[in-house]
C-alpha positions as CSV (number, residue, x, y, z in Angstrom):
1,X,-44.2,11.1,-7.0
2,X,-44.5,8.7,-10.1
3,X,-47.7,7.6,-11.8
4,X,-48.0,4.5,-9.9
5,X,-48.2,6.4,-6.8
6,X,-50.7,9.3,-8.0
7,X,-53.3,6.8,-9.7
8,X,-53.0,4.6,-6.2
9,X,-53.8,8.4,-4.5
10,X,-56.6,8.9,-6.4
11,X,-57.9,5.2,-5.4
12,X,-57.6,6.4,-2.4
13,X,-59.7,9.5,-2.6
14,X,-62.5,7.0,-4.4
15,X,-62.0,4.9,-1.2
16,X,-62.7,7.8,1.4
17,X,-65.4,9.4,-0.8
18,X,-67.3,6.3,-1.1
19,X,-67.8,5.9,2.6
20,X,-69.1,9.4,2.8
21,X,-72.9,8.8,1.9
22,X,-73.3,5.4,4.4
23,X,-71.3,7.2,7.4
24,X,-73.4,10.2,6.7
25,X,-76.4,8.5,6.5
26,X,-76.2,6.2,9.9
27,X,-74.9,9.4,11.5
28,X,-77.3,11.8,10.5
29,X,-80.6,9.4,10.4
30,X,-79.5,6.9,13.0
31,X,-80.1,4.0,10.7
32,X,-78.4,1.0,10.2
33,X,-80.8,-0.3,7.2
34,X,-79.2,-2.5,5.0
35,X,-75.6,-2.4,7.1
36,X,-74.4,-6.2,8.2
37,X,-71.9,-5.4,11.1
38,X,-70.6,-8.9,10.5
39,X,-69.7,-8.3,6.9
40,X,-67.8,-5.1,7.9
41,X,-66.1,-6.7,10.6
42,X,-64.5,-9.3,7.6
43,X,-63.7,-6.3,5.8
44,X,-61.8,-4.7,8.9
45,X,-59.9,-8.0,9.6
46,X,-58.6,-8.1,5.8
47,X,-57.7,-4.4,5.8
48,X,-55.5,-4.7,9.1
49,X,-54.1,-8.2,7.2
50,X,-53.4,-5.9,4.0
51,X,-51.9,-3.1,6.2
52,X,-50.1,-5.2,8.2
53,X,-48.1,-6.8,3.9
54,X,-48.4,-3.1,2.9
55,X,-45.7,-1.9,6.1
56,X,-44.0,-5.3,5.5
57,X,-43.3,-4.2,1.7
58,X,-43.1,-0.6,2.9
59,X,-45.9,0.5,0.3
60,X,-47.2,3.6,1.6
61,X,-50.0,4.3,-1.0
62,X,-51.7,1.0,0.1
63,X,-50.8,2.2,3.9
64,X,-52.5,4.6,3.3
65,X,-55.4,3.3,2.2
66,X,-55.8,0.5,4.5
67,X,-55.4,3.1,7.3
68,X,-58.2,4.5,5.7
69,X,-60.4,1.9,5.0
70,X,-59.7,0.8,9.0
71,X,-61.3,4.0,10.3
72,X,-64.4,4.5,7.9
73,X,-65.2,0.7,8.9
74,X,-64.8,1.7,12.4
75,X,-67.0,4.6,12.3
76,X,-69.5,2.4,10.3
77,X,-69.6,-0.5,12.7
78,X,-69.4,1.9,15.8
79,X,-72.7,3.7,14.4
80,X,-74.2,0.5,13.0
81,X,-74.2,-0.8,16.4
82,X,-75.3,2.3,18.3
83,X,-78.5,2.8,16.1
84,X,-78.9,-1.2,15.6
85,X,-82.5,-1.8,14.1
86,X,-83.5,1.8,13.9
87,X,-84.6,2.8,11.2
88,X,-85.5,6.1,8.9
89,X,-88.2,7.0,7.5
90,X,-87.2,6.2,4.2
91,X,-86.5,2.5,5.5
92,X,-89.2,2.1,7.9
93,X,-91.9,2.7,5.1
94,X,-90.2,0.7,2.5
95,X,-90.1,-2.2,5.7
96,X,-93.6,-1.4,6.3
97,X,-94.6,-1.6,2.4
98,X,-92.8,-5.4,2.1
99,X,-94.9,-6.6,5.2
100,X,-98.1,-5.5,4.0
101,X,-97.2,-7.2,0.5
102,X,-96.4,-10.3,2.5
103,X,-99.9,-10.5,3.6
């Protein structure tokens, strides 16, 4: 394994690990604050666009990644739309505090 191919590795790992805290939280409070299925949905179409040049130029760092980044968004938009406007605590009082500032 060369350098290229460890530093695109440890992209990777940043890739996976940033996921972790919004997967956790939509699975473990059932919220979808702040999570636009539509934008994820973009982001799904232009990972299966990148992993679709990444086989073609047989890179398997960036198929690895894109393989990734296609099943976090997955989980995301599967959650997202399962727990559609509910919201945590944490979310429903800052929702609350911004309608009561409104009036």
């Amino acid at each position: 394994m060369n350098g290229s191919q460890i530093l695109g590795l440890l992209g990777t790992g940043l890739v996976a690990v940033a996921y972790v805290p919004q997967i956790k939280h939509l699975i473990k409070e059932h919220c979808s604050a702040g999570i636009s299925v539509e934008a994820y949905s973009l982001w799904f179409a232009a990972s299966a666009l990148f992993l679709t040049h990444a086989m073609m130029i047989r890179d398997l760092v960036f198929i690895f990644v894109q393989v990734l980044n296609l099943v976090a968004i997955s989980i995301v938009v599967i959650f997202a739309t399962k727990y559609k406007e509910q919201l945590c605590l944490i979310h429903l009082e800052a929702h609350l505090n911004q309608l009561h500032q409104k009036r």
